[in-house]
C-alpha positions as a Markdown table, in Angstrom:
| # | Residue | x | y | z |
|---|---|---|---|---|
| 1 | Unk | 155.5 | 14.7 | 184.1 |
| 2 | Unk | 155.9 | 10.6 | 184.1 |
| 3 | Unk | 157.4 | 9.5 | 187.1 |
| 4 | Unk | 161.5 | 8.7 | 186.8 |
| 5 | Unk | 162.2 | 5.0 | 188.7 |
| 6 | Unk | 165.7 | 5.2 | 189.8 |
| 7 | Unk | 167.8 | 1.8 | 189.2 |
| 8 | Unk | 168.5 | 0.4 | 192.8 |
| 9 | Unk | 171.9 | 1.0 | 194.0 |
| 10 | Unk | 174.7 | -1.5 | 194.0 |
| 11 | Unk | 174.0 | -4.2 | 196.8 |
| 12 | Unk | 177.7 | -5.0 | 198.0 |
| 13 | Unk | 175.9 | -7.4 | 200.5 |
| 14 | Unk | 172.7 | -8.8 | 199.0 |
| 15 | Unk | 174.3 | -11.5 | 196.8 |
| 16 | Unk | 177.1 | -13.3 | 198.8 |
| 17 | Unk | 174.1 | -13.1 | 201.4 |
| 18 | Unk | 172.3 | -15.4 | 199.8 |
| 19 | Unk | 175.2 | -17.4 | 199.7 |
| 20 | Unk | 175.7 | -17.5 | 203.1 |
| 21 | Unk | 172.4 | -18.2 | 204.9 |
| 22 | Unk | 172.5 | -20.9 | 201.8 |
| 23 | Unk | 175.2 | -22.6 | 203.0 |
| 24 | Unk | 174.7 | -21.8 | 206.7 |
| 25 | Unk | 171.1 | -23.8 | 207.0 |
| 26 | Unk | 172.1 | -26.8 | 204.0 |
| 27 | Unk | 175.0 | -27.6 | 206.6 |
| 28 | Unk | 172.9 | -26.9 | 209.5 |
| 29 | Unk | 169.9 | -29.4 | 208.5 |
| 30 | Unk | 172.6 | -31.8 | 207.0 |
| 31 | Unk | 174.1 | -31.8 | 210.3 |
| 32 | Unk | 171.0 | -33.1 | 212.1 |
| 33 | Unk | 170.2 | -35.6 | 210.1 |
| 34 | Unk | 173.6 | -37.3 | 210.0 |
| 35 | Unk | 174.1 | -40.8 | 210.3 |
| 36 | Unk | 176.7 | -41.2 | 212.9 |
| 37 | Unk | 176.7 | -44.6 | 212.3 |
| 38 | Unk | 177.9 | -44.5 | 208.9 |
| 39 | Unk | 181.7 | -43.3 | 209.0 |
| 40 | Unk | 181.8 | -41.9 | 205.4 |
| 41 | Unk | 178.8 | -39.8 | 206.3 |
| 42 | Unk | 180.7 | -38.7 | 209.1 |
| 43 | Unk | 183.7 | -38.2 | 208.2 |
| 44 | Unk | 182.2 | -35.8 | 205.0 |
| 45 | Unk | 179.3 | -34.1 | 207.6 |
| 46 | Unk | 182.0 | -33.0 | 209.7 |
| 47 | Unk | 184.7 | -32.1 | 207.9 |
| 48 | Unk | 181.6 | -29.6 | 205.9 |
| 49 | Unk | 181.1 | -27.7 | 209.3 |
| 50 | Unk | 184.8 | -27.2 | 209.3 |
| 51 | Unk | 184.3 | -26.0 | 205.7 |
| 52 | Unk | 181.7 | -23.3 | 206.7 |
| 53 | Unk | 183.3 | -22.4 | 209.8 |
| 54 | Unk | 186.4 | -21.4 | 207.7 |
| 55 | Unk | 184.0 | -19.7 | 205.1 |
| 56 | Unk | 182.9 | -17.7 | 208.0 |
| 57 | Unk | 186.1 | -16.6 | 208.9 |
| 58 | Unk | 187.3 | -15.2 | 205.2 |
| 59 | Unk | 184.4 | -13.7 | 204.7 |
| 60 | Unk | 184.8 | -11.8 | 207.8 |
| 61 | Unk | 188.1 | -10.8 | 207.0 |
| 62 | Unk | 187.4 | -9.9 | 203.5 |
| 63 | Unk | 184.5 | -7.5 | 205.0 |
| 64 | Unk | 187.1 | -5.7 | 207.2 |
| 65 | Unk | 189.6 | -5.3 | 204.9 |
| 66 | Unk | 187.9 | -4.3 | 201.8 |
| 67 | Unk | 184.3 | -3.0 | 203.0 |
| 68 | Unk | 185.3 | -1.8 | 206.8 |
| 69 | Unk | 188.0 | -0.1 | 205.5 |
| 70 | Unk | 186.1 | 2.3 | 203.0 |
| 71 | Unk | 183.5 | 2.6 | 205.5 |
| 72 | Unk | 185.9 | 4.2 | 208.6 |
| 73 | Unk | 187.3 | 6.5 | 205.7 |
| 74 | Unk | 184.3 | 8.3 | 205.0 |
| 75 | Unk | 182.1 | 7.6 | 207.8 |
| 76 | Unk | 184.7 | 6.9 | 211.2 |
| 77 | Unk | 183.1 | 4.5 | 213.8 |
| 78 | Unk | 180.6 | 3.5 | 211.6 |
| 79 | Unk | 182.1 | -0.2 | 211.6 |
| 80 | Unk | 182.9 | -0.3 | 215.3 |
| 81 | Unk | 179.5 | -2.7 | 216.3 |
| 82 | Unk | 179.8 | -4.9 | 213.6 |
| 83 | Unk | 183.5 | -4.9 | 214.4 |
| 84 | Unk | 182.7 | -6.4 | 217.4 |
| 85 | Unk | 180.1 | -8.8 | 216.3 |
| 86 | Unk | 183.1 | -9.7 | 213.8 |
| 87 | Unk | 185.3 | -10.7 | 217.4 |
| 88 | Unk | 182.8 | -12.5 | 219.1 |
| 89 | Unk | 182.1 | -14.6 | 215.7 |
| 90 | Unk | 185.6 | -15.5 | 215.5 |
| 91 | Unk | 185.4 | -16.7 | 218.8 |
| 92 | Unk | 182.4 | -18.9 | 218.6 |
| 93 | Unk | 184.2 | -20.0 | 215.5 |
| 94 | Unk | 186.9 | -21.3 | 217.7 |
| 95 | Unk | 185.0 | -23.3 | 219.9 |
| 96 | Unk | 182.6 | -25.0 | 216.9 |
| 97 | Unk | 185.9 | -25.9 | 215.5 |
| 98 | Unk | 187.2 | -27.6 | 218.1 |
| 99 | Unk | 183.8 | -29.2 | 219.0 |
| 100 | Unk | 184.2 | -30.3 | 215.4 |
| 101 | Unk | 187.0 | -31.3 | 215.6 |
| 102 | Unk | 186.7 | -33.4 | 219.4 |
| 103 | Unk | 183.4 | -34.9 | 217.1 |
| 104 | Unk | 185.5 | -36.0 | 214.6 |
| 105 | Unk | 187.5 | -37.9 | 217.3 |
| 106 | Unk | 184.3 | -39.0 | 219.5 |
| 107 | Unk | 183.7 | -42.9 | 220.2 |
| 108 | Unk | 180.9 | -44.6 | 218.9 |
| 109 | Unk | 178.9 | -44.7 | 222.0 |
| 110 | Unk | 179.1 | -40.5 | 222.4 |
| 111 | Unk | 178.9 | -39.7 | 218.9 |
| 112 | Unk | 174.9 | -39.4 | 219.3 |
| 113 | Unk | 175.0 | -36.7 | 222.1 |
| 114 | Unk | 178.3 | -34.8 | 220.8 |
| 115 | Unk | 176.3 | -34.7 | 217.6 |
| 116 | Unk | 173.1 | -32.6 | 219.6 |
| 117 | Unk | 175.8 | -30.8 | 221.5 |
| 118 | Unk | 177.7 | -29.5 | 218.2 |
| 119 | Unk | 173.9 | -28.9 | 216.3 |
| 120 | Unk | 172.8 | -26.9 | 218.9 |
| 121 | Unk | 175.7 | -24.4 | 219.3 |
| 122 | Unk | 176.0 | -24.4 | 215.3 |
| 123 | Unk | 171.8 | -22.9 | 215.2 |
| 124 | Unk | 172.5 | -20.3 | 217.6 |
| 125 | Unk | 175.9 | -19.3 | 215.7 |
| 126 | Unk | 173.9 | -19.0 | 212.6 |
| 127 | Unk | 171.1 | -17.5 | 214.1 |
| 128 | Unk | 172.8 | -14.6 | 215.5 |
| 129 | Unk | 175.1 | -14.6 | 212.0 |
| 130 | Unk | 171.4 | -13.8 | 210.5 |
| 131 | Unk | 170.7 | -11.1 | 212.4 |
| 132 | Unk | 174.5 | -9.9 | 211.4 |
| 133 | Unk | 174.0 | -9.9 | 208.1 |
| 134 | Unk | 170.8 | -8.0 | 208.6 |
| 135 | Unk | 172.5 | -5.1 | 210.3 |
| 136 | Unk | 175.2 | -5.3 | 207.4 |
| 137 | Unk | 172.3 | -5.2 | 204.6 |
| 138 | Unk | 170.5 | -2.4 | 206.0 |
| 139 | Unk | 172.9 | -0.5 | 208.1 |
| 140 | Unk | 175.7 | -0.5 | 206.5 |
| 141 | Unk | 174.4 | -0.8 | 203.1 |
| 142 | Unk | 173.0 | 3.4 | 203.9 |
| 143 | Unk | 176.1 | 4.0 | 204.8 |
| 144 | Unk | 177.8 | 2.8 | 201.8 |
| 145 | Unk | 175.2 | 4.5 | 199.5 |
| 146 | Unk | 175.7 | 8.0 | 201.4 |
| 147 | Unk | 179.2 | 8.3 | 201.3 |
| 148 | Unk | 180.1 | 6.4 | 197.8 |
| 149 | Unk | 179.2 | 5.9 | 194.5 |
| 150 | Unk | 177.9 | 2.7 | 192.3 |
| 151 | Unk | 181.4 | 2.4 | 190.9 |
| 152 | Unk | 182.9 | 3.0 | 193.8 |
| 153 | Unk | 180.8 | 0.4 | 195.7 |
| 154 | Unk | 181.6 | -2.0 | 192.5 |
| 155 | Unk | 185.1 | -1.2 | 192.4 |
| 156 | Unk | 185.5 | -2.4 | 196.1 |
| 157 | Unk | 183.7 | -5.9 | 194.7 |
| 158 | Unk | 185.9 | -6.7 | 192.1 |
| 159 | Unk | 188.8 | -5.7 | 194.8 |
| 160 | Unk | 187.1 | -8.5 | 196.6 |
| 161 | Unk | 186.9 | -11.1 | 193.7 |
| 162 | Unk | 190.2 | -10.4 | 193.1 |
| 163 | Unk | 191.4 | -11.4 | 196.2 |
| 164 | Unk | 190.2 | -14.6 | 195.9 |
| 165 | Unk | 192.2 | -18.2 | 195.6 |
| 166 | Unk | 190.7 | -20.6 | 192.9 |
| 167 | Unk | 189.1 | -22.8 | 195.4 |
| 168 | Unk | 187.3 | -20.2 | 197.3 |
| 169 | Unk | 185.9 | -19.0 | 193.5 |
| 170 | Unk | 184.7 | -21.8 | 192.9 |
| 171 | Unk | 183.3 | -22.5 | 196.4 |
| 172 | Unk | 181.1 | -19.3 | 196.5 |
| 173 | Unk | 179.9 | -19.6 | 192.6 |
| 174 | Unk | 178.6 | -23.3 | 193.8 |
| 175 | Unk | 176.6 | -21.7 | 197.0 |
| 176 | Unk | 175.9 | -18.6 | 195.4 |
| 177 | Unk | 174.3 | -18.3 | 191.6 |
| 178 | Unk | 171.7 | -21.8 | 192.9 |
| 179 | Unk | 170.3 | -19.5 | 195.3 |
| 180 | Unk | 169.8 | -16.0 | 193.6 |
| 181 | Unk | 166.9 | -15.0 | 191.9 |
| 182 | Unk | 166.4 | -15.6 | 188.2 |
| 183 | Unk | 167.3 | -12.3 | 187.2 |
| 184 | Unk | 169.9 | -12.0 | 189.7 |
| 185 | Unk | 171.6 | -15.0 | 188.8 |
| 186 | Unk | 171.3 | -14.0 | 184.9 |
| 187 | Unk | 173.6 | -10.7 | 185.8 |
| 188 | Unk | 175.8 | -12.5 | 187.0 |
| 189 | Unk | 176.4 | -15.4 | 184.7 |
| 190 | Unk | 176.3 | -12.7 | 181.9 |
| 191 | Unk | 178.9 | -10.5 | 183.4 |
| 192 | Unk | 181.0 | -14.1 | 183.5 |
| 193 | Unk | 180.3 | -14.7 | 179.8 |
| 194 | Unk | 181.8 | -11.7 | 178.4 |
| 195 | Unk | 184.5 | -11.8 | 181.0 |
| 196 | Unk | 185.8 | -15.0 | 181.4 |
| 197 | Unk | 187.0 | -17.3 | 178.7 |
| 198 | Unk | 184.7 | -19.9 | 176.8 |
| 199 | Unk | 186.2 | -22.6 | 178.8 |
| 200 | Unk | 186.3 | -21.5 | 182.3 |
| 201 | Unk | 183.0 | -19.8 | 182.0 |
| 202 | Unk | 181.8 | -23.8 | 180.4 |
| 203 | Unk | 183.1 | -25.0 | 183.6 |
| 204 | Unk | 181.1 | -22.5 | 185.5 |
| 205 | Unk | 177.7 | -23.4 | 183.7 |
| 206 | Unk | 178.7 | -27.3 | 184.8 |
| 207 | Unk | 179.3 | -26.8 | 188.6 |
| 208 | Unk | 175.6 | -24.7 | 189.0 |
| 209 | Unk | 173.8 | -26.9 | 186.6 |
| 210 | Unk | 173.3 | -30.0 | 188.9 |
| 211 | Unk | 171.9 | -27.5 | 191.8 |
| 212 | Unk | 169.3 | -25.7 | 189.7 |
| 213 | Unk | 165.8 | -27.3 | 189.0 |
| 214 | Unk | 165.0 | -28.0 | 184.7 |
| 215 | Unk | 163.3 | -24.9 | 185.1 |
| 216 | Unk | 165.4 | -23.0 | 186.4 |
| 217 | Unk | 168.2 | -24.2 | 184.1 |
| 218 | Unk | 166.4 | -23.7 | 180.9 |
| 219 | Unk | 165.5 | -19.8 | 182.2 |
| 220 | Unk | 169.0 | -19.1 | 182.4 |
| 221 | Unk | 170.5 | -20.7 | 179.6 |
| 222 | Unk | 167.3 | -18.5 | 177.7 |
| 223 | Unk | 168.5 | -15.6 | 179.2 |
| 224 | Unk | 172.2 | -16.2 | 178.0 |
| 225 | Unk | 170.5 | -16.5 | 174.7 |
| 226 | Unk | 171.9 | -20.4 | 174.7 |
| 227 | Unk | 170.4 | -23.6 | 174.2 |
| 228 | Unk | 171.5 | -26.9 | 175.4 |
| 229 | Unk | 173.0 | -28.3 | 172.4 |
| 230 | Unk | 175.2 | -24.8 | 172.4 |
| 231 | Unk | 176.3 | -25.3 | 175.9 |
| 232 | Unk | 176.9 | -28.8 | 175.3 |
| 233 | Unk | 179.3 | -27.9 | 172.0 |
| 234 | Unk | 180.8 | -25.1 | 174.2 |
């Protein structure tokens, strides 16, 4: 009797992952080799660690009220460590912000060591996030997969999509289809085809393009059976 491979389950996590630790290290390295000299550099460095700090914080949120949520229904207490991960994030959020913000302030002469100060704390912040989102992938993932189904688990996703503004749309597509795989980011920019209308999924296509490599770009646009001069007409 051949051997049956089972599809793998629905990764609630695994995706906007990616994303994260994306956007977590680009703002991270950015940050350390900032020009504090240069105010425009500045101005734009800081005010990007203010972005992902508040990127932080939704995502967060939208964990606890969509994901956590299911999870104490069907499995109570399950959530309670990375509950309190969730608190003591929000804190260090708190105090990056207003380090940011006290940088964005700083005279010329501190900017240099205020700069260390604020790259320093931001690493460790991230480096405990990764070890969060670790927990999340594997713990929590088995404890999704026990107590729900695939539709279930991608019912809760679309819950989640749903809830999101414009901005914050286009702000995860930018950090997230660059950094999936090829066949990841081909599921997704399918499902957006037949979903979304001509135009907005044109303007989709436009904001990943300049992040992806020729290669990269050609395999998806050959995987959305397209060709340039189609997505150029679109």
């Amino acid at each position: 009797m051949p051997n049956v491979v089972k599809p793998p389950r629905f990764d609630l996590y695994g995706g906007i992952h990616k994303a994260l630790r994306a956007l977590m290290t680009d703002t991270l390295i950015s940050l350390g080799r900032m020009d504090g000299d240069d105010p425009d550099e500045y101005a734009e460095m800081t005010q990007r660690v203010l972005t992902l700090l508040e990127f932080c914080r939704s995502h967060a949120d939208h964990e606890s009220r969509f994901i956590h949520a299911a999870l104490e229904a069907r499995a109570e207490g399950s959530t309670r460590f990375v509950e309190e991960d969730h608190e003591a994030h929000e804190r260090e959020i708190e105090k990056l912000v207003e380090a940011t913000i006290k940088l964005q302030k700083c005279a010329p002469e501190h900017r240099s060591a205020d700069t260390n100060v604020l790259y320093r704390s931001l690493a460790l912040f991230i480096a405990r996030n990764f070890e969060h989102l670790h927990i999340e992938e594997v713990v929590h993932n088995a404890i999704l997969w026990k107590h729900y189904s695939d539709v279930e688990i991608g019912a809760m996703h679309d819950a989640i999509l749903r809830s999101l503004t414009p901005q914050e749309a286009g702000f995860i597509l930018r950090w997230l289809i660059p950094f999936l795989s090829p066949s990841e980011r081909s599921l997704a920019m399918s499902k957006m085809k037949s979903t979304s209308p001509p135009a907005a999924f044109v303007a989709a296509l436009e904001a990943v393009k300049p992040h992806l490599g020729e290669r990269e770009w050609l395999k998806l646009l050959t995987s959305l059976e397209m060709l340039d001069e189609e997505y150029e007409r679109a």
